[in-house]
C-alpha angles and dihedrals in degrees: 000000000000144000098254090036102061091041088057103039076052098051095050081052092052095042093050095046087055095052095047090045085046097048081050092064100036110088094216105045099056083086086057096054088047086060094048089055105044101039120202108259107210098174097106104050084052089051092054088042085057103045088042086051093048102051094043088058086045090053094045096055093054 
């Protein structure tokens, strides 16, 4: 690898272990790092609007 490219790679490492150690700290933002480690799973909710929408066209064609 060279030269440029470590410094940068390490760069990027050193920036975002500021910012996390930074969000630690700050009171408000600890909400906002709870979100980025439990995503929001929205496949099942998909998977009902689907099926709803399914058997409405199935009952509008009889």
């Amino acid at each position: 690898m060279s030269r440029s490219r470590a410094f940068n790679r390490s760069t990027r490492f050193n920036a975002k272990r500021r910012r996390k150690t930074l969000r630690s700290v700050l009171p408000g933002s600890q909400d906002d790092l709870r979100k980025l480690e439990h995503p929001i799973d929205h496949s099942q909710e998909l998977i009902q609007k689907v099926t709803h929408r399914e058997a409405m066209t199935e009952l509008i064609e009889l």
